[in-house]
C-alpha positions in Angstrom: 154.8 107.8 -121.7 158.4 108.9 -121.6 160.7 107.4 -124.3 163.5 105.3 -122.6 165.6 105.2 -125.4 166.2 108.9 -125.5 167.0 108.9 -121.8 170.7 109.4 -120.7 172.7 106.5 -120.2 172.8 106.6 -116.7 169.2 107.2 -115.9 168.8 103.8 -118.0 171.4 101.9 -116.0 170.0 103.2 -112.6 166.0 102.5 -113.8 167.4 98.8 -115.1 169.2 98.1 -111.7 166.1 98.8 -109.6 163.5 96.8 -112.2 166.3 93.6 -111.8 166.5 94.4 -107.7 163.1 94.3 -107.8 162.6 91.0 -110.0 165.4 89.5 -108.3 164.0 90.2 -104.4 160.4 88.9 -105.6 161.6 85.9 -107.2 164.1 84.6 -104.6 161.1 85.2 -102.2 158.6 82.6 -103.7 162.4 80.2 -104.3 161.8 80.6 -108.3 164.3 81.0 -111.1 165.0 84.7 -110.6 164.0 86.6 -114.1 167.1 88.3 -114.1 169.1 85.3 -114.7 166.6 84.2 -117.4 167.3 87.5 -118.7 171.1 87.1 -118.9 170.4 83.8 -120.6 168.3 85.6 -123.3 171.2 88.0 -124.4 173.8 85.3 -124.4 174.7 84.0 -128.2 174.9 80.1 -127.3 176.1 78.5 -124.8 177.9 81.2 -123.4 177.8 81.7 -119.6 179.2 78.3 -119.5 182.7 79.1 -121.0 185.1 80.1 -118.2 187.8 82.8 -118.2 190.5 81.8 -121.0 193.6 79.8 -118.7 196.7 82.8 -118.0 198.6 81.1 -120.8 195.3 81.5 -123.2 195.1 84.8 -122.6 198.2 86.0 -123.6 198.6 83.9 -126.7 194.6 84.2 -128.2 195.0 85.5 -131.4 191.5 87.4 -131.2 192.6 89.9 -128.2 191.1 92.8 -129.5 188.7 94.9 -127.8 185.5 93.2 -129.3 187.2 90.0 -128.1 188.2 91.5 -124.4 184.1 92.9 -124.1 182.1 89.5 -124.7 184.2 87.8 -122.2 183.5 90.7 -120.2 180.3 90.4 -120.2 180.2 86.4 -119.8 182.0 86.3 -116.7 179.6 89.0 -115.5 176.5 87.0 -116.3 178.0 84.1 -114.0 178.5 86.0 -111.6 175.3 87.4 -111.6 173.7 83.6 -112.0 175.7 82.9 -108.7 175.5 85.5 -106.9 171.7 87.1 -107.2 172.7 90.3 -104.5 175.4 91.7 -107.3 172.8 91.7 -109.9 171.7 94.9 -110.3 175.5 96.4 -109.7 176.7 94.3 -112.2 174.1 95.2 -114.7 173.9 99.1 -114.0 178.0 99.1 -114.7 178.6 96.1 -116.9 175.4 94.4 -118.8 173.0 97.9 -120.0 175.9 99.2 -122.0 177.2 98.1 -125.5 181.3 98.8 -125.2 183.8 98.8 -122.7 184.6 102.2 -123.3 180.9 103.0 -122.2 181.2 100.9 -119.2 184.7 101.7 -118.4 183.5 105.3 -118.2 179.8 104.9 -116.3 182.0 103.2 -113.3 184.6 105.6 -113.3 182.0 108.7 -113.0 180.8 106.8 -110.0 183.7 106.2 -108.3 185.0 109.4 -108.7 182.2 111.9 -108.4 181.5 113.8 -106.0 178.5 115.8 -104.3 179.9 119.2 -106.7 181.8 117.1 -109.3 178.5 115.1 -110.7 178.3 111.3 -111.9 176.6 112.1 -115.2 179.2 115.3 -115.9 182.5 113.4 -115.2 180.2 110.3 -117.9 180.4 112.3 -120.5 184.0 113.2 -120.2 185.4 110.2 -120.0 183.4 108.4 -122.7 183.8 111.8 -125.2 187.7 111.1 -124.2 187.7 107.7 -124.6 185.9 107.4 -128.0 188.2 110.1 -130.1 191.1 108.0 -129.2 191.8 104.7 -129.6 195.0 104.7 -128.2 193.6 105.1 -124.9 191.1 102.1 -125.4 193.6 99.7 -126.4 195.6 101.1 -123.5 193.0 100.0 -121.3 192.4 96.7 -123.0 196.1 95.8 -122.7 196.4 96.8 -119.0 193.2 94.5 -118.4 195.8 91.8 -119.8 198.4 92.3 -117.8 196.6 92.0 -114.6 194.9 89.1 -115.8 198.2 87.1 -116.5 200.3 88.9 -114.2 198.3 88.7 -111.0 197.4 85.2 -109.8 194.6 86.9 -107.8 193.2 88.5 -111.0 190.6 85.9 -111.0 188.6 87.7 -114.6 188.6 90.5 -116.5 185.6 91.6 -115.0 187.6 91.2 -111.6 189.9 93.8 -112.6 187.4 96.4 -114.4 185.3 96.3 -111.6 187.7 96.1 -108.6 191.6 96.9 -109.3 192.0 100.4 -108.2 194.9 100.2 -109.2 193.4 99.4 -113.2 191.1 102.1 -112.2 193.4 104.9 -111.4 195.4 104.1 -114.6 192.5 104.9 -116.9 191.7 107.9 -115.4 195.5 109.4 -115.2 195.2 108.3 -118.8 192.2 110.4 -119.3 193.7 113.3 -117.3 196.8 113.2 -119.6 194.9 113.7 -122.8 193.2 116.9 -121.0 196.7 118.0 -120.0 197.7 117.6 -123.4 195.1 119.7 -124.7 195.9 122.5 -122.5 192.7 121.8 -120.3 195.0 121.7 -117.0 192.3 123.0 -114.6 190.1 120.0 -114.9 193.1 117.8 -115.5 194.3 118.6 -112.3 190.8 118.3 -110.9 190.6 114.8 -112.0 193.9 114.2 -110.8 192.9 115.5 -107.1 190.0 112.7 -107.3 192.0 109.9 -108.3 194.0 110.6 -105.1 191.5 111.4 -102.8 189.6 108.1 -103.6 192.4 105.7 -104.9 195.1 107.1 -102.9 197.2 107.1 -105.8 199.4 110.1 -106.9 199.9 110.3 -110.9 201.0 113.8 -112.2 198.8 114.2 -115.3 201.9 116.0 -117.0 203.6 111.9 -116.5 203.5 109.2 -119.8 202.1 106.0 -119.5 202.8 103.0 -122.0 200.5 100.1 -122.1 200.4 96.6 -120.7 200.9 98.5 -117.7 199.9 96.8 -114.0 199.8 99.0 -110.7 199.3 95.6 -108.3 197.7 96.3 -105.0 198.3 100.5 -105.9 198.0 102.2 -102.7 200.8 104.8 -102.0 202.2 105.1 -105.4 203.4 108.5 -106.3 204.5 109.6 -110.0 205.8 112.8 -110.6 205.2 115.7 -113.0 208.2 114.3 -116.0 208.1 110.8 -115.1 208.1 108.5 -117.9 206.6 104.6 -118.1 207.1 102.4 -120.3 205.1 99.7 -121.7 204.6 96.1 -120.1 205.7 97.4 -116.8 204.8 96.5 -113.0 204.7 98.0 -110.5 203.6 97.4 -106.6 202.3 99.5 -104.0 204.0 102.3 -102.6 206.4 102.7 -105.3 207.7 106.6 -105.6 209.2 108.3 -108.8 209.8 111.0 -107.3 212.6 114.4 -107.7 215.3 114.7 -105.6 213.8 118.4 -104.6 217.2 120.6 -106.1 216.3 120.3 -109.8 213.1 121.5 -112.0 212.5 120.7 -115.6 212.9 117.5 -116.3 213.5 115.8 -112.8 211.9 112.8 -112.6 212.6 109.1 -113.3 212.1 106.9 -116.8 211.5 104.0 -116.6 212.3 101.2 -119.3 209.7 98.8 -121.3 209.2 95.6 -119.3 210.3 96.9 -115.7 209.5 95.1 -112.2 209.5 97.5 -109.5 209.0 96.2 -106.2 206.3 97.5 -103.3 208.3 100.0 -101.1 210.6 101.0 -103.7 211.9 104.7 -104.1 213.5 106.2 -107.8 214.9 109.4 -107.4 215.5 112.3 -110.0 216.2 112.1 -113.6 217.3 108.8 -114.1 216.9 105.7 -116.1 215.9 102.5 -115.4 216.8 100.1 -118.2 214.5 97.9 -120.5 213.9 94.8 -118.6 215.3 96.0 -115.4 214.4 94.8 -111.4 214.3 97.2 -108.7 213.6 95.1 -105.6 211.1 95.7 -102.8 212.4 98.7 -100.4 215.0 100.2 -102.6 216.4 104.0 -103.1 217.8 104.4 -106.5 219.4 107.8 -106.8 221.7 106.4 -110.2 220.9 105.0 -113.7 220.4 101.2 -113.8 221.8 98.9 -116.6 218.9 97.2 -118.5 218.4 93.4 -117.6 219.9 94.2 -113.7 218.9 94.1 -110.6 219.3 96.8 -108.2 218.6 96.0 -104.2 219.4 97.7 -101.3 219.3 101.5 -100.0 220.8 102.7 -101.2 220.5 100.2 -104.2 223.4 98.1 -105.6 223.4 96.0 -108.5 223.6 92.5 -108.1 226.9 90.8 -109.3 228.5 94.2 -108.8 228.9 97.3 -110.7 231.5 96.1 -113.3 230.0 93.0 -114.4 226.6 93.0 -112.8 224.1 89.7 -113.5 221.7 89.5 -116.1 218.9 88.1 -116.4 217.3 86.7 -120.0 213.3 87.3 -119.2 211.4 90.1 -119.1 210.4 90.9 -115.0 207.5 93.1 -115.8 206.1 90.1 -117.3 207.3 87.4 -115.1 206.8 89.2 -111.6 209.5 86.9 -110.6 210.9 89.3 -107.4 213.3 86.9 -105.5 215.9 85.1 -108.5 218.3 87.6 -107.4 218.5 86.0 -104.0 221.4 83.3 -104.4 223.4 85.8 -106.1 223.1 88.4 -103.5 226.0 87.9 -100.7 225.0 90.4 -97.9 221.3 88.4 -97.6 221.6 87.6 -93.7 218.3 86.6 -91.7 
């Protein structure tokens, strides 16, 4: 008989989904309990499939948001799911319930969505999980980006929601993974990496360009980062967003942006410039020049609001607050 637990973990994952398809499709057929929810049950400590995702507010102030903390609710939001809806149960336990971290999961769903008939599941696996375990950085990068969509994104309805579904999450990790390859000369497959996040995300992330933390790409599609581009952390940004170079310079050529920055869905920055801490770039802008930090530049091309000399300030941090429209009153040329 051969040994499961010396079997890879993917071959476990994929044998476990088919025994809990199977279980599930024989059980719903004779309108039992289905055993896979029994087993769900059996690996919860408690009363835990009962305890809903922690309120927005709970999230951010929870004193235990580590990675240990982030997992177990992880996987209890996955076991309801599963309880509710019987068809997800063997997805949700190949990707989510059959492995013991989020690193390990994190990396099994990646490999999946990004393989391809010469660039295989199990190969890209082992990449991501050997990159993900050396460095915690990169885990607690990935822990605090599942925050932020989770109290940034009123549609973020879990954590599992966003591990499983925001491209936008998933594309991060991987340009994240990328970037350590980069970093350690390993360009070729860096840049292989990077071709696949494009191809199936349809987001465009340099692997040469830095990332902070607490970082949400909402909704994704279109973005484009460029090769010296710089993020900071606690930043947001929506879809079809370019940091781009204005085409006459090389070196460094491309934007950086500040800690805490809203940047709005449509919005183009241009060359080597700098966005300041706690800045707002609204929706449709071109920024060729540097803005202030706590301002808000509109327009194409893009103006501050209040005027260049003594432009308005704002007190909170936008990244955080994704509040896109308080500039609006203040803004004199708004005509419908």
């Amino acid at each position: 008989m051969v040994e499961l637990t010396r079997q890879p973990p993917i071959l476990l994952a994929w044998l476990g989904s088919i025994l809990f398809s199977l279980l599930a499709s024989h059980t719903t057929t004779h309108f039992c309990c289905p055993v896979p929810i029994r087993l769900f049950r059996q690996t919860m400590p408690g009363d835990e499939r009962r305890q809903p995702s922690p309120p927005r507010d709970e999230v951010v102030t929870s004193s235990e948001g580590d990675e240990e903390w982030l997992w177990s609710q992880i996987k209890a939001e996955v076991r309801r799911d599963a309880e509710s809806e019987p068809a997800l149960a063997s997805y949700l336990y190949s990707t989510i319930l059959s492995h013991s971290s989020l690193e390990r999961s994190l990396s099994f769903h990646l490999g999946n969505k990004l393989c391809s008939s010469t660039l295989l599941s199990t190969l890209l696996y082992d990449l991501f999980l050997n990159t993900f375990s050396s460095d915690p950085s990169l885990r607690a990068a990935a822990v605090a980006d599942l925050r932020a969509a989770r109290t940034r994104d009123p549609a973020c309805v879990s954590f599992s929601h966003c591990l499983l579904n925001y491209k936008g999450f998933l594309a991060c990790q991987a340009h994240r993974v990328a970037h350590k390859l980069w970093t350690q000369s390993r360009r070729p497959l860096a840049l292989a990496l990077h071709s696949r996040v494009s191809d199936v995300f349809a987001v465009d992330i340099h692997p040469a360009a830095k990332i902070g933390k607490g970082v949400l790409f909402d909704h994704a599609t279109g973005v484009v980062i460029g090769e010296t581009a710089v993020i900071g952390n606690n930043v947001s940004i929506l879809h079809h967003v370019t940091l781009g170079g204005t085409g006459k310079a090389s070196g460094d050529r491309h934007p950086k942006i500040g800690d805490g920055v809203l940047i709005g869905a449509g919005a183009t920055i241009l060359g080597n410039v700098k966005i300041g801490e706690g800045a707002k770039i609204g929706a449709g802008s071109v920024v060729l020049i540097d803005v202030p930090p706590r301002t808000t530049a509109v327009g194409n091309p893009a103006r501050l609001v209040g005027g260049k000399e003594t432009p308005s300030r704002h007190e909170e941090c936008p990244g955080e607050s994704m509040d896109h429209t308080s500039f609006i009153s203040e803004w004199s040329d708004y005509i419908i």
